[in-house]
C-alpha positions in Angstrom: 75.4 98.5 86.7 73.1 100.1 84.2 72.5 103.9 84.3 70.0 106.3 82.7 70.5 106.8 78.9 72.4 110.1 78.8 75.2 111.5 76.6 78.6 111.5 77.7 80.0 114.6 78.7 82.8 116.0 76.7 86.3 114.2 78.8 87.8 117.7 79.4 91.4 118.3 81.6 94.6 120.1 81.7 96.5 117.2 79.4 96.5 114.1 77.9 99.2 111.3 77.8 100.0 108.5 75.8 97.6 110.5 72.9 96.8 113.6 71.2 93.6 115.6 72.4 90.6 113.1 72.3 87.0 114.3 71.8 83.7 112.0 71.5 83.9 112.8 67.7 87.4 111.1 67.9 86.0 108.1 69.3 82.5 107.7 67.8 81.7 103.9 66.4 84.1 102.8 70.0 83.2 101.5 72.7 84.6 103.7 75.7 85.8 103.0 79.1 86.2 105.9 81.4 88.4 104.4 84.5 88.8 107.7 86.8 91.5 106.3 88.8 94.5 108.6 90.8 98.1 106.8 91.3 98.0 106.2 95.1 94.8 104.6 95.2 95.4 100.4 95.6 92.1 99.7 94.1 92.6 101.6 91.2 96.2 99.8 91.0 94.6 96.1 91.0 91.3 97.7 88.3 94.7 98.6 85.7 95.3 95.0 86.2 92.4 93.7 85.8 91.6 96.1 82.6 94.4 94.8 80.6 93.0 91.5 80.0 89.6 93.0 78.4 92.2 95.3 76.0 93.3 92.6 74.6 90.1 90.8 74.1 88.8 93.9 72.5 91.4 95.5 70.8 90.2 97.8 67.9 86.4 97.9 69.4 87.1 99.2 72.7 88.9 102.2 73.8 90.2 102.6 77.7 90.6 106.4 78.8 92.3 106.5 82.1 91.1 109.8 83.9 93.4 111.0 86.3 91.7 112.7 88.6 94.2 113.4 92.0 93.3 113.2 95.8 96.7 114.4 97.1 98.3 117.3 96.0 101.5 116.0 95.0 99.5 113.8 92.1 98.7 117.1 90.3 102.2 118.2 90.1 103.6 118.4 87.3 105.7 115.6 85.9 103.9 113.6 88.9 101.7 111.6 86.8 104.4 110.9 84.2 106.4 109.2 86.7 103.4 107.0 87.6 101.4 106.3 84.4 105.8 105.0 83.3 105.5 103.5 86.9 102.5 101.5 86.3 103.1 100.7 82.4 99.5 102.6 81.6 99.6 102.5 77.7 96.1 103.8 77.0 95.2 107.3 76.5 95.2 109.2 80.0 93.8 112.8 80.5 95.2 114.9 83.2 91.8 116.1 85.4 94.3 118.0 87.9 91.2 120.3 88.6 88.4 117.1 88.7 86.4 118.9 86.0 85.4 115.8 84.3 85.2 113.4 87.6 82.7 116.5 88.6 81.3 116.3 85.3 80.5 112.7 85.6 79.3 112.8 89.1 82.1 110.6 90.2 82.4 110.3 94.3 84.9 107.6 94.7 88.4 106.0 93.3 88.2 103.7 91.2 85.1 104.2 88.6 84.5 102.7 85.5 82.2 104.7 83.3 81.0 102.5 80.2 80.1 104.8 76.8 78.7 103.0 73.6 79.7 103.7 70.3 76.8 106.3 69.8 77.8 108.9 72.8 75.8 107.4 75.6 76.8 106.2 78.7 75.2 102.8 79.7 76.8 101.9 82.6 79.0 103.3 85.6 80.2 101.1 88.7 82.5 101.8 91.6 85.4 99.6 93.3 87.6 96.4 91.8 86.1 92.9 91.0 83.9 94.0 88.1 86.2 92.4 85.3 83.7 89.7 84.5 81.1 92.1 84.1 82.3 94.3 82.2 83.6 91.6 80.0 80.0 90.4 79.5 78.7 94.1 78.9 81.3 95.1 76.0 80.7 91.9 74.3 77.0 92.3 74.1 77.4 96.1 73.2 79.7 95.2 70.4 77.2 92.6 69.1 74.6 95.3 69.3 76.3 97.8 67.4 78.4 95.8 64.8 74.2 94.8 63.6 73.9 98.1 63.6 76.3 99.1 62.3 77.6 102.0 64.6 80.3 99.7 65.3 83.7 101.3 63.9 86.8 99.1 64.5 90.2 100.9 64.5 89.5 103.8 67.2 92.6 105.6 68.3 95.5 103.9 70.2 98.2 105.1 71.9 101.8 104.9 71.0 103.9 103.0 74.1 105.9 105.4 76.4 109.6 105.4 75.9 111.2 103.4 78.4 113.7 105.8 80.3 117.3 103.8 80.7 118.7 103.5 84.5 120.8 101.6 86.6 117.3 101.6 89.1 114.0 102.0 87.8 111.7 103.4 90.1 113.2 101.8 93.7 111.0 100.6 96.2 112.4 99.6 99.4 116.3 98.9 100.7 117.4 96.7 102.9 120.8 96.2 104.3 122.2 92.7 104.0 124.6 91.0 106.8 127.8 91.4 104.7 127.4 95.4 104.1 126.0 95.3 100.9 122.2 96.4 100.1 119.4 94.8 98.5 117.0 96.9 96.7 113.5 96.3 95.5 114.1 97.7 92.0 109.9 97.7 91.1 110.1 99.1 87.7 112.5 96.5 86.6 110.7 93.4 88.2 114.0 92.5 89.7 115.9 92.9 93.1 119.5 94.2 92.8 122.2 94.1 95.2 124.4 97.1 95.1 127.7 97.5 97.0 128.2 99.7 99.8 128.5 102.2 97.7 125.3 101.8 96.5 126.6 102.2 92.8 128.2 99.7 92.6 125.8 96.5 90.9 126.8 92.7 92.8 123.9 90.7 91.2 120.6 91.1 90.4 117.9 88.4 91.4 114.7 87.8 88.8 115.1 88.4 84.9 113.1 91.4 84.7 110.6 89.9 82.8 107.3 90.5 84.3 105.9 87.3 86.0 105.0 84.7 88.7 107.7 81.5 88.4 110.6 80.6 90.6 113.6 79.0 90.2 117.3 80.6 89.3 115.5 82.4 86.3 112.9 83.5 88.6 110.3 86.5 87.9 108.4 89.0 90.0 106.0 91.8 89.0 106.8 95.0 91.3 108.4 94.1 94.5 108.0 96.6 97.2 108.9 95.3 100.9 111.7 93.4 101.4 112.3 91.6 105.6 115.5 89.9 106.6 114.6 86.7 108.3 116.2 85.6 111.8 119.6 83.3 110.9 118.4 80.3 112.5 115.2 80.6 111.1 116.9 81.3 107.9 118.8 77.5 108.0 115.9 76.1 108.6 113.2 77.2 106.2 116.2 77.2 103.1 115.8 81.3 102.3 116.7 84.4 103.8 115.0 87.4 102.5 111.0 87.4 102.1 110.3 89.6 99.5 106.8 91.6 99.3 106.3 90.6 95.5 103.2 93.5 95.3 101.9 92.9 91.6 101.7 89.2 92.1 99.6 89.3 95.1 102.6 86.9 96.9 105.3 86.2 99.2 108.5 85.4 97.6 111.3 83.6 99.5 114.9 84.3 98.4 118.2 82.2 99.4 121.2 84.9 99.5 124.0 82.1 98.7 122.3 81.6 95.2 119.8 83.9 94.6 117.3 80.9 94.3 113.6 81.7 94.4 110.3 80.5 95.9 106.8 81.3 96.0 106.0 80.7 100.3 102.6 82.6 100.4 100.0 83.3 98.2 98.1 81.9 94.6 98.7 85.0 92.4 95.0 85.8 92.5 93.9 89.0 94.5 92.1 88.3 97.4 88.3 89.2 97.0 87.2 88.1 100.6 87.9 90.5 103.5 89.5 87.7 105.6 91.6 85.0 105.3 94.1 82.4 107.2 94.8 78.8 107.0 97.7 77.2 105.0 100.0 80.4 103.1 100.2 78.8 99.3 96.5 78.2 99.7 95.7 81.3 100.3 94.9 84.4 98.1 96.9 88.1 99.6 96.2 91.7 98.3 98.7 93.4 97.2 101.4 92.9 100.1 103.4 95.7 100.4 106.0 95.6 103.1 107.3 93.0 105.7 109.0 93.0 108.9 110.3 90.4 111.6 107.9 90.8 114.5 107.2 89.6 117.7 108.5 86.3 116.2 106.4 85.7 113.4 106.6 88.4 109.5 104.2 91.0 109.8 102.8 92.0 106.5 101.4 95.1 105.1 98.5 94.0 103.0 97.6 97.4 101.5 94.7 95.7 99.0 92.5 95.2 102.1 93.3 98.0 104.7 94.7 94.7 107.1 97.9 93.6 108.4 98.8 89.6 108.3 101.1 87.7 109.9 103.4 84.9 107.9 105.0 82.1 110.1 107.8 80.4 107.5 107.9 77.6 109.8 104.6 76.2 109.3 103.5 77.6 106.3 100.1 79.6 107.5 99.1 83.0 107.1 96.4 84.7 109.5 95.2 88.2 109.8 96.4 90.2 112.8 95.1 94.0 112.9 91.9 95.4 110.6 88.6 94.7 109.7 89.2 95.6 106.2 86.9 98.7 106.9 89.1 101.9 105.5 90.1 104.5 107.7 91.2 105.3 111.4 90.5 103.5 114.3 92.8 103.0 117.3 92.2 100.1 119.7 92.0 96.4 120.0 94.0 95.3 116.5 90.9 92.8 115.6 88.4 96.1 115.3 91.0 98.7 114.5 90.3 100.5 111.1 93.7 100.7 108.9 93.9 102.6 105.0 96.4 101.2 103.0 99.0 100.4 105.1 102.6 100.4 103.6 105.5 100.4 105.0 106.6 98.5 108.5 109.6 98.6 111.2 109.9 97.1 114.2 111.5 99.2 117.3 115.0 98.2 119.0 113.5 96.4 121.8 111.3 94.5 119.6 108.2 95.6 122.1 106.7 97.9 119.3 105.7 97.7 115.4 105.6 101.1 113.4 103.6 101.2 110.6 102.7 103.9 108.2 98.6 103.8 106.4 99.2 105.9 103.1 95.6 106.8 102.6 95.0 108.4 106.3 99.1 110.1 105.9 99.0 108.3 109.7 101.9 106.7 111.6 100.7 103.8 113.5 101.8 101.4 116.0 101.5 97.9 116.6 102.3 96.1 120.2 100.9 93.6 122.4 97.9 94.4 124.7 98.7 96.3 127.6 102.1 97.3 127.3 102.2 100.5 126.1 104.1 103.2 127.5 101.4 105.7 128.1 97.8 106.9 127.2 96.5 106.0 123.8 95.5 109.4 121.7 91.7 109.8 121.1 91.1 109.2 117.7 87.9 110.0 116.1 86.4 107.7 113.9 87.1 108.7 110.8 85.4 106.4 107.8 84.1 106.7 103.9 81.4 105.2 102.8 82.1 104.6 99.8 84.3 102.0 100.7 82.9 98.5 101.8 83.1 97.2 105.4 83.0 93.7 106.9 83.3 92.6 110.4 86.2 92.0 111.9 88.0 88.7 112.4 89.0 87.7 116.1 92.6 87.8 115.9 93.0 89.1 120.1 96.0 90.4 121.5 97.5 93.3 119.8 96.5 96.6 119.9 97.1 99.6 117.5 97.3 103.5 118.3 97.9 106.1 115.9 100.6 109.1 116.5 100.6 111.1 113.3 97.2 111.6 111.2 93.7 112.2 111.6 91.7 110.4 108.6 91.4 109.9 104.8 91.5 113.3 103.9 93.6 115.2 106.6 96.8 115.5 105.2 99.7 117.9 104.5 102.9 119.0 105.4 103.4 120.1 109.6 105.9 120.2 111.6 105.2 120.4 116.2 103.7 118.3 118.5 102.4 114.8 117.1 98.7 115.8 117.3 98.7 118.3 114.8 101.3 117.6 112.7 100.9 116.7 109.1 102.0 114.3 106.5 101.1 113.6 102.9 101.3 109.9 101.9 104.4 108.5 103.3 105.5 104.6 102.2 108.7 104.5 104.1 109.5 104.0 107.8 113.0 103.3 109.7 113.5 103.3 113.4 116.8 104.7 115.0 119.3 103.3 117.3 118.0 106.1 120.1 113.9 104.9 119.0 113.5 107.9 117.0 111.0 107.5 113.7 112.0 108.2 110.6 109.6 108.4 107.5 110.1 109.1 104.1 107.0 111.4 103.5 106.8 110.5 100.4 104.0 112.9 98.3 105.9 116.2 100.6 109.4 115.0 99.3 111.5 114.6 102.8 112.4 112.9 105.0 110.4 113.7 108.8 111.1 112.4 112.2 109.0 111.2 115.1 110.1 111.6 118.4 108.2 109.2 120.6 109.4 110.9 123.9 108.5 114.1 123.2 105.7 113.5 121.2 106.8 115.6 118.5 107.5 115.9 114.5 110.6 117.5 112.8 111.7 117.4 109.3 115.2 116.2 108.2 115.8 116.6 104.8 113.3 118.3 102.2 113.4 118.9 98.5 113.6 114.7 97.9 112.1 112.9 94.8 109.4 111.3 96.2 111.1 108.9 99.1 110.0 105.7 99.0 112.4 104.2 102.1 115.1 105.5 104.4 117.8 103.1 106.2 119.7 104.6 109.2 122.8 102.9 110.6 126.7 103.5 110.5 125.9 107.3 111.4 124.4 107.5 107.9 120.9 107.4 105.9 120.2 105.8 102.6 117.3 107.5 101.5 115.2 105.7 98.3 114.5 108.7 95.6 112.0 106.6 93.6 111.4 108.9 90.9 115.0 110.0 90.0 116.1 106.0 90.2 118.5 106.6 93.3 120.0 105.7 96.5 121.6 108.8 98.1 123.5 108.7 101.5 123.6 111.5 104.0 125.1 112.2 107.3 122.6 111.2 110.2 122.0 113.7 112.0 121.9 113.7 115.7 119.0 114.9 118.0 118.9 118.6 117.4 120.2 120.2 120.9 119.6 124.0 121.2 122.9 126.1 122.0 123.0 129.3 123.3 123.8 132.3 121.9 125.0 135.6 123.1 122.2 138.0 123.9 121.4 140.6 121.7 120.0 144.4 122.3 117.7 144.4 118.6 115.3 147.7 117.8 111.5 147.4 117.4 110.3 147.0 114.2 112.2 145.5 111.4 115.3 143.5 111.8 117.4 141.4 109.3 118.4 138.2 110.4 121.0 136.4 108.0 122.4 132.9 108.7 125.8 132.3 107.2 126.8 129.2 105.5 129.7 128.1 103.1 130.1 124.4 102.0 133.6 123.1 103.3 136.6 122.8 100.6 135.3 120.3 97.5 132.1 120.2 98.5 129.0 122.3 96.7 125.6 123.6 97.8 123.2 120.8 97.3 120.7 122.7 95.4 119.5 119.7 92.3 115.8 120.5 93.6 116.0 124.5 93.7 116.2 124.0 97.8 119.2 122.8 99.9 118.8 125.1 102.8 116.0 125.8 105.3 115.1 128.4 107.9 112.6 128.5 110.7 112.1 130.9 113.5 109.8 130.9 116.7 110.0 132.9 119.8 109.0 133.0 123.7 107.0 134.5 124.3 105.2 133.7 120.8 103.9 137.1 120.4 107.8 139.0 120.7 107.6 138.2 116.5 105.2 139.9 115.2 106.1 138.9 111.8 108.5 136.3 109.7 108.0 133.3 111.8 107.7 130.0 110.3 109.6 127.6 108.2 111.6 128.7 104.7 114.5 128.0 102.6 116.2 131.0 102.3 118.7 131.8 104.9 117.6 135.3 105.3 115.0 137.2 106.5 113.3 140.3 107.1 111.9 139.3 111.5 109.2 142.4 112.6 109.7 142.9 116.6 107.8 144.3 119.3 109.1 146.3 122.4 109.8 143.3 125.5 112.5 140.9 126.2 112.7 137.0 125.4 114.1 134.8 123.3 114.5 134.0 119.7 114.5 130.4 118.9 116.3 129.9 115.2 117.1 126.0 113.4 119.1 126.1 110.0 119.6 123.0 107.9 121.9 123.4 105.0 123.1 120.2 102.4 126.0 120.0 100.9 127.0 117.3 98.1 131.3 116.8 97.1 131.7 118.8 94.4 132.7 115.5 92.0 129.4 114.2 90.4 127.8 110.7 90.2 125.8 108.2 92.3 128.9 107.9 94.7 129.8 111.1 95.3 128.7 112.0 99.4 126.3 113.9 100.9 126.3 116.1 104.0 123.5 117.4 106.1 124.4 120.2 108.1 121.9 121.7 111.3 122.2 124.0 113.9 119.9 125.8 116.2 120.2 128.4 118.5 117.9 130.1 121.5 118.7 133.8 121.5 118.3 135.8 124.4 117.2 139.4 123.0 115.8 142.3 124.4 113.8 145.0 122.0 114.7 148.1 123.1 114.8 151.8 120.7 118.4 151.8 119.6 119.1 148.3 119.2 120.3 146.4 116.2 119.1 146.6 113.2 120.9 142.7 112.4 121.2 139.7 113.8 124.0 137.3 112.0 124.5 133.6 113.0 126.8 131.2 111.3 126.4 127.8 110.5 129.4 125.9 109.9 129.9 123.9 106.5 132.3 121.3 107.9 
């Protein structure tokens, strides 16, 4: 752990949180822990944790800094890393390095780091990853003995005030599942508590847990961030005595949950983070990594254990736990499920025929699949491998007869936000997945803000709904979705829409050159533009042959545009989305997604139109 004897450099960023501007003359006669962390990063989730008990034992004498220094885009916008240092309850100083300049500063090269200053200005120690708690421990202590002898020890460095707790119904919402009886269950993560809401999804039935942050069970049970919630099979249900299995994320366990009481019960895991990079054998016994989702499966509970890049499987009946797909190694790997290569995977769904498991890795913005050897319906994509290596690997565990193959994604830094065929298309951190009656796959993309689509068939991505605060979930059923807006604390439901079909439109005579295409819309009688995010509508425009637009192709959110034409005949190939909300306000009040798209048969010839005006109805 120890380093050469340098000085720190001067911590130096956009902001700070939780403090006023710190310099190293503010913090001379502290100790100082740097932890460069950014907000999707699991590791750097489970090193917060394991930070808080050394605060305590050190409070006054050392000082943490949390260094925020972003890998996807979305984590440098603004009011993004509000919403996740209130998220994660970070109450220590945090500077905003939105443009890396002190991770560069500090040579940094992976997520998490702990850089260790002493109360003088030097740095004396710098290591990488989670598990260095005890270390660390043992460090600080002997530096504070050092220095208090000294006497360049100076108790009563800064500290920062706590962050007001923002009041609502939901606090930062997780995952949604619907219940037999119509209602919905929600993960409610920054309360610690499930709630069930009506099917109006304002109304509040119950809620399950005390909110108090904790591991016990019972009627006044506690949880610490639930994320994944999986409905378990009725007759398996009866027997086992619970009917939800909750993916209790902060406490490293599996929580079972009987609906007719609201009853609690730990079923799998110690509350300890798994440090080994395998694991089976009897599910109490055993320590998980921050399990993230669940899902029935191919008749066992698939799990999405994001803290070591794996997926496990649960079997209530007997009580055991085993790993199923990943080595632990993170990144991309399609193949045999024993050697595949999976990054954080978080979020799981299970196809309508039960023959496939979707699965999302948030690191590698990939959608993945899951199935039994040999029965996949076509071809497996060539996926290169795509590693870090500054990430630990271990061999693989023998678990034989799955298989994975990835559809969306490319690796750990391939991200973005793409629309077209399935091998080039691009998403940015999605934690939400659904599958739809017809197989479609729909995932909340959640760093882009919307809502995409996947269809398997054509091998193709679309997006749905854009201009969302960061999606966490999506149910589809009834002809409606229920998407999860974490970070506004909301449900919202909107029409499903069906599988865009093209329809014809009449051919048009348009001039070369510049042409005005305008796409009407009007909300229908009580309802309003759904504009809360500065969006509501979207444009995009392609032709055949590609090269009859010579200009104002692509994807926008005005419903105008200026098009630029070339002489030639072919066809014009226009999809407009448009959301509408009823015009009364509140967490019931409807939403309406409206799409059309048309293929316009045109010729460019002098003379022609100068306008081309489509309408898309608001009903």
């Amino acid at each position: 752990m120890h380093g050469p004897r340098v000085r720190a450099p001067r911590p130096t960023g956009r902001r700070w949180l939780n403090s006023p501007e710190l310099s190293w003359p503010d913090l001379r006669g502290s100790v100082v822990l740097l932890d460069f962390w950014t907000s999707s990063c699991v590791n750097c989730l489970h090193v917060l944790e394991e930070l808080r008990p050394l605060q305590d034992r050190f409070a006054g004498v050392l000082v943490t800094v949390g260094v925020h220094s972003p890998k996807f885009p979305h984590e440098a916008a603004p009011g993004a890393l509000e919403a996740a240092v209130a998220r994660l309850g970070v109450d220590h100083p945090v500077l905003d390095d939105a443009d890396l300049t002190t991770w560069r500063a500090y040579a940094v090269r992976a997520w998490p780091t702990l850089v260790l200053v002493d109360p003088q200005g030097y740095v004396v120690a710098s290591v990488s990853g989670e598990g260095h708690a005890a270390e660390l421990e043992a460090l600080v202590a002997q530096l504070v003995e050092e220095h208090r002898q000294r006497g360049t020890l100076r108790p009563g460095g800064p500290t920062a005030p706590p962050a007001p707790l923002e009041r609502s119904a939901l606090r930062f919402p997780a995952r949604a599942l619907r219940l037999p009886g119509g209602t919905v269950l929600v993960a409610d993560a920054g309360h610690d508590q499930l709630v069930e809401l009506d099917a109006d999804l304002s109304t509040e039935v119950r809620r399950v847990g005390t909110g108090e942050r904790g591991l016990t069970d019972g009627p006044a049970a506690r949880f610490a961030g639930p994320q994944g919630l999986a409905l378990l099979p009725a007759g398996l249900a009866r027997e086992v005595g619970y009917d939800v299995v909750v993916a209790d994320t902060g406490n490293h366990a599996l929580r079972g949950v009987r609906l007719a009481d609201g009853d609690v019960r730990t079923v799998a895991g110690t509350g300890r983070p798994l440090r080994r990079r395998e694991g089976g054998g009897p599910a109490l016994a055993q320590d998980l990594s921050s399990p993230w989702d669940a899902a029935w499966f191919d008749g066992q509970l698939v799990v999405a254990m994001a803290g070591v890049h794996q997926l496990w499987a649960f079997d209530p009946e007997r009580g055991t736990v085993r790993v199923i797909a990943g080595t632990s190694a993170e990144g991309l790997r399609d193949g045999p499920a024993e050697a595949a290569w999976c990054a954080q995977p978080s979020a799981l769904a299970a196809g309508p025929a039960g023959d496939v498991l979707w699965f999302l890795d948030a690191e590698t913005s990939a959608l993945r699949s899951l199935r039994r050897a040999g029965s996949g319906d076509g071809p497996d994509r060539t996926v290169p491998v795509v590693t870090d290596h500054r990430f630990a690997n271990a061999d693989p565990v023998a678990r034989p007869g799955y298989e994975v193959r990835t559809h969306v994604g490319t690796g750990l830094f391939d991200f973005g936000f793409r629309d077209g065929p399935a091998g080039q298309a691009l998403l940015q951190h999605p934690l939400g997945v659904a599958v739809a009656p017809d197989g479609a796959v729909l995932v909340a993309d959640t760093f882009n803000g919307a809502l995409r689509c996947y269809d398997p068939a054509a091998g193709a991505v679309t997006t749905v709904l854009t201009d969302l605060a960061e999606p966490a979930d999506v149910l589809v059923g009834d002809g409606t979705l229920v998407t999860v807006e974490s970070a506004v604390h909301r449900l919202v439901r909107d029409v499903a829409p069906a599988r865009e079909r093209s329809s014809s439109a009449p051919a048009a005579d348009l001039r070369p050159g510049a042409v005005s295409l305008a796409v009407a819309f009007s909300p229908a009688p009580g309802r309003r533009l759904d504009d809360r995010a500065g969006g509501g509508t979207h444009l995009d425009v392609t032709s055949t042959p590609p090269e009859l637009l010579t200009a104002g192709s692509g994807a926008g959110h005005d419903l105008r545009r200026t098009l630029e034409l070339q002489a030639g005949a072919g066809v014009l190939h226009v999809v407009a989305r448009a959301a509408s909300c009823d015009a009364t306000s509140g967490p019931g009040a409807a939403c309406h997604l409206h799409r059309a798209a048309w293929d316009v048969p045109v010729r460019v010839v002098p003379g022609g139109a100068d306008r081309l005006s489509l309408e898309l109805p608001g009903a």
